[in-house]
C-alpha positions as CSV (number, residue, x, y, z in Angstrom):
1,X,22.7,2.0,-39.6
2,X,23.4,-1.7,-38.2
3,X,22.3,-2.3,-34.7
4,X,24.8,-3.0,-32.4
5,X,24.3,-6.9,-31.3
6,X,23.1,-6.9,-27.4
7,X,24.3,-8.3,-24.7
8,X,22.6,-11.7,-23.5
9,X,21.2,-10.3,-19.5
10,X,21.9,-13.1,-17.3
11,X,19.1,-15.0,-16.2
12,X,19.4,-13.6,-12.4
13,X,19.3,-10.0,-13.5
14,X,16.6,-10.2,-15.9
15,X,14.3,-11.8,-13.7
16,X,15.3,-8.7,-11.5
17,X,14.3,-6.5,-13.8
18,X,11.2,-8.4,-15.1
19,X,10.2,-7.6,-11.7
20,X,10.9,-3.8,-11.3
21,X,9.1,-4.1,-14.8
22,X,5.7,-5.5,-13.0
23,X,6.3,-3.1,-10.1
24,X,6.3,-0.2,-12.0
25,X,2.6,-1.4,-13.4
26,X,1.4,-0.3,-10.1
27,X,1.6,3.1,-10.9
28,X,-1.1,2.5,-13.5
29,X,-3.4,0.4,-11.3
30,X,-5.9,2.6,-9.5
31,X,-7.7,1.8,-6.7
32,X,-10.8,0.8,-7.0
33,X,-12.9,1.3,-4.2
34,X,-12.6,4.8,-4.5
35,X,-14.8,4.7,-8.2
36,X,-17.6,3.2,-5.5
37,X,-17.3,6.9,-4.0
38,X,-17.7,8.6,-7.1
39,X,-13.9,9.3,-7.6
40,X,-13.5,8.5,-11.1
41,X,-9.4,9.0,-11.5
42,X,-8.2,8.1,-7.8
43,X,-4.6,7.8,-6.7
44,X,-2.7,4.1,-7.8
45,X,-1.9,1.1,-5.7
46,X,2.1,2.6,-6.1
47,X,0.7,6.0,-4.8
48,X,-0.7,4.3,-1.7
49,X,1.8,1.9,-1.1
50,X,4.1,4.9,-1.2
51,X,2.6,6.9,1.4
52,X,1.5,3.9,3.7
53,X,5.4,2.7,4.0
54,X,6.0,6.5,5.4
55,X,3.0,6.2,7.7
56,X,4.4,2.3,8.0
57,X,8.1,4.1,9.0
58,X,6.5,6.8,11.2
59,X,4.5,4.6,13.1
60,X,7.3,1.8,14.2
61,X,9.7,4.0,16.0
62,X,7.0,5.4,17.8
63,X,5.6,2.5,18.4
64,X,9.6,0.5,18.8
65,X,9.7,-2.0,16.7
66,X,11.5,-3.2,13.2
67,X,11.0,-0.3,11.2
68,X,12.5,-1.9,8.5
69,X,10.5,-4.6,8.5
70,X,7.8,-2.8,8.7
71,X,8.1,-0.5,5.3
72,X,9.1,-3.8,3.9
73,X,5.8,-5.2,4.7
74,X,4.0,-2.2,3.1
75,X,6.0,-1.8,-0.1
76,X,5.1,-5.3,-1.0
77,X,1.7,-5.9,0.5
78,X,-0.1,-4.9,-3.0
79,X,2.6,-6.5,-5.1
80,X,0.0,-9.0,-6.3
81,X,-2.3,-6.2,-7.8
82,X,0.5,-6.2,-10.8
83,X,-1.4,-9.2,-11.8
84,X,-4.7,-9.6,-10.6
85,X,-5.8,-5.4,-10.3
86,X,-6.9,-4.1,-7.3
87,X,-10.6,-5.4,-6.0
88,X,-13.3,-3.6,-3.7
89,X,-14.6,-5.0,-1.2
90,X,-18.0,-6.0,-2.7
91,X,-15.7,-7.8,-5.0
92,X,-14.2,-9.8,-2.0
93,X,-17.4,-10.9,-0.8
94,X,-17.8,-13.1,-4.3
95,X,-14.4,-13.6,-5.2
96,X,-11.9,-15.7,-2.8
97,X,-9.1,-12.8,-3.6
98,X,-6.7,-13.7,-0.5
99,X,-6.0,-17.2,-2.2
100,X,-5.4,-15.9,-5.4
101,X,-3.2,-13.2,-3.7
102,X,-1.2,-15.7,-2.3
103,X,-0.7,-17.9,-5.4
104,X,0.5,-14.9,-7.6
105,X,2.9,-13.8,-5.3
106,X,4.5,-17.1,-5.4
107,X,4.8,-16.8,-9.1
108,X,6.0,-13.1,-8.9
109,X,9.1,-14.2,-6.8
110,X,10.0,-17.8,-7.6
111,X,12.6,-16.6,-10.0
112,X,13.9,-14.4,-8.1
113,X,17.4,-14.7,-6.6
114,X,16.9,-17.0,-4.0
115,X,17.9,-14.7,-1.4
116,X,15.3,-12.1,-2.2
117,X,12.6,-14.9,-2.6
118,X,13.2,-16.2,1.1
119,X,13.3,-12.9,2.3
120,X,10.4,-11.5,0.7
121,X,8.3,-15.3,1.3
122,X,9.3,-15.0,5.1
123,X,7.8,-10.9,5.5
124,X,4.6,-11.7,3.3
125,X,3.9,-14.9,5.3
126,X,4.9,-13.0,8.5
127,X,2.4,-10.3,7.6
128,X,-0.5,-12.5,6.3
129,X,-0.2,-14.3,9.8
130,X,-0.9,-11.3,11.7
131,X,0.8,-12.2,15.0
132,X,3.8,-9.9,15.5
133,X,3.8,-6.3,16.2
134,X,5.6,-5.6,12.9
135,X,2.9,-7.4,10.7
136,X,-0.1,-5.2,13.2
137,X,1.5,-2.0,12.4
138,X,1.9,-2.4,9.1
139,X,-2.0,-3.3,8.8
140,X,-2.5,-0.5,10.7
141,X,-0.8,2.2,7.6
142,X,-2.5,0.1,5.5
143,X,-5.8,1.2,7.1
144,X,-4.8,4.1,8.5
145,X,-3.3,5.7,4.8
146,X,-7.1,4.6,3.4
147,X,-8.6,6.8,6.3
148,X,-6.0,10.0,5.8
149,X,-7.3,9.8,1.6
150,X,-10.9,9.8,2.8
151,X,-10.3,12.5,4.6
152,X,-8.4,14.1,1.5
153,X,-11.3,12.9,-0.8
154,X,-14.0,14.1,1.8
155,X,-12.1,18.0,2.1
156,X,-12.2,18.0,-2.0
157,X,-16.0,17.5,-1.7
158,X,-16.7,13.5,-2.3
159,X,-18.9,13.4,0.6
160,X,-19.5,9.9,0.1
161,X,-15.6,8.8,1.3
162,X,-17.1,9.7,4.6
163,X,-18.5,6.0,4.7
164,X,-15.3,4.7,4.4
165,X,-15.0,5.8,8.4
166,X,-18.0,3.5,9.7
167,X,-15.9,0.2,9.5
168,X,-12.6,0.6,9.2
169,X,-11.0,2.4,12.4
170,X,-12.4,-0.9,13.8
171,X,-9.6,-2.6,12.8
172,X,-6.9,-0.3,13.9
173,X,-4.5,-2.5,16.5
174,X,-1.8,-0.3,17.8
175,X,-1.6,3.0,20.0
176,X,-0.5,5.2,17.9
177,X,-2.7,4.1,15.0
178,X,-5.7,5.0,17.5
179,X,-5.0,8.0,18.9
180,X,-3.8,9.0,15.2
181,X,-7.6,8.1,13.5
182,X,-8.6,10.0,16.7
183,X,-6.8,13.0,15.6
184,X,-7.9,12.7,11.8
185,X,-11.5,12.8,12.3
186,X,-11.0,17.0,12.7
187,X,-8.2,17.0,11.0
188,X,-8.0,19.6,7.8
189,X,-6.3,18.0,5.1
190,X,-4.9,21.3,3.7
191,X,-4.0,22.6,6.6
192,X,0.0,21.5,6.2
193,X,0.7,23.7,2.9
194,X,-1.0,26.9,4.3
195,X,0.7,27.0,7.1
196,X,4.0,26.7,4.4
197,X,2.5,29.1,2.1
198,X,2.5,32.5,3.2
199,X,-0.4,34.4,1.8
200,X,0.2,38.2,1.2
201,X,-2.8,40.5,2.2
């Protein structure tokens, strides 16, 4: 059977989709500071981006500022980890990773239509700056998403994600971030689906 001859993509929409392509590798691109802890299959950079855009969401209406923005901020925050794979922190302290964040990121969106590529250039530079309230609170479900899976990971019995608690509430800017990691530190990670599931006696 002959193959039907394809359609040339333009070059706009297949540098889209070259970079959905790279996206989706964050669902295979664990993060690694957990494997310190012991956790040998932990959740993927696209797992925690996920859930840190809904605490991201959550956090700037109560807070009143862009929500938009700020889900923006934490959808694309790990984009460079396509590239360059997530790195613990001991790997920091050897490795200059912020510079070589910044320069794949400027290869990941310079073909981009140039509308997305100044919008996208403008929110990363916004958060890496650190100086509106949109950019704190979206640092702040960045950290805050890491504490609610230690908490997860300490409730299934990984006793050391307990250490990820000695250091990073320290960084926690905002409010509600505050009196949330408050909160947390009794918090039962399980509690949410038995109180959905009803058990019969």
């Amino acid at each position: 059977m002959k193959k039907k001859p394809q359609k040339k993509t333009a070059p706009a929409a297949q540098s889209a989709l070259d970079f959905f392509a790279e996206a989706g590798l964050l669902k295979r691109v664990k993060r690694s500071g957990w494997w310190v802890a012991g956790i040998k299959d932990p959740e993927s950079v696209a797992d925690h981006c996920f859930r840190t855009a809904v605490i991201g969401y959550y956090m700037a209406l109560v807070e009143g500022v862009d929500p938009y923005k700020v889900v923006t901020m934490c959808l694309f925050n790990d984009i460079h980890e396509a590239r360059i794979n997530d790195l613990h922190k001991m790997g920091h302290h050897y490795i200059d990773f912020k510079q070589a964040e910044k320069k794949v990121f400027e290869d990941q969106v310079a073909l981009l239509d140039n509308r997305v590529k100044k919008a996208l250039s403008a929110v990363r530079k916004e958060y890496d700056t650190q100086k509106t309230q949109e950019s704190l609170v979206a640092r702040d479900a960045d950290i805050l998403e890491c504490l609610v899976q230690a908490r997860e990971y300490l409730d299934m019995g990984f006793c050391e994600a307990e250490h990820f608690f000695e250091r990073a509430p320290d960084y926690l800017q905002s409010r509600t971030a505050k009196d949330l990691w408050r909160d947390l530190q009794s918090w039962d990670s399980s509690r949410w689906w038995q109180a959905v599931v009803k058990f019969e006696r």
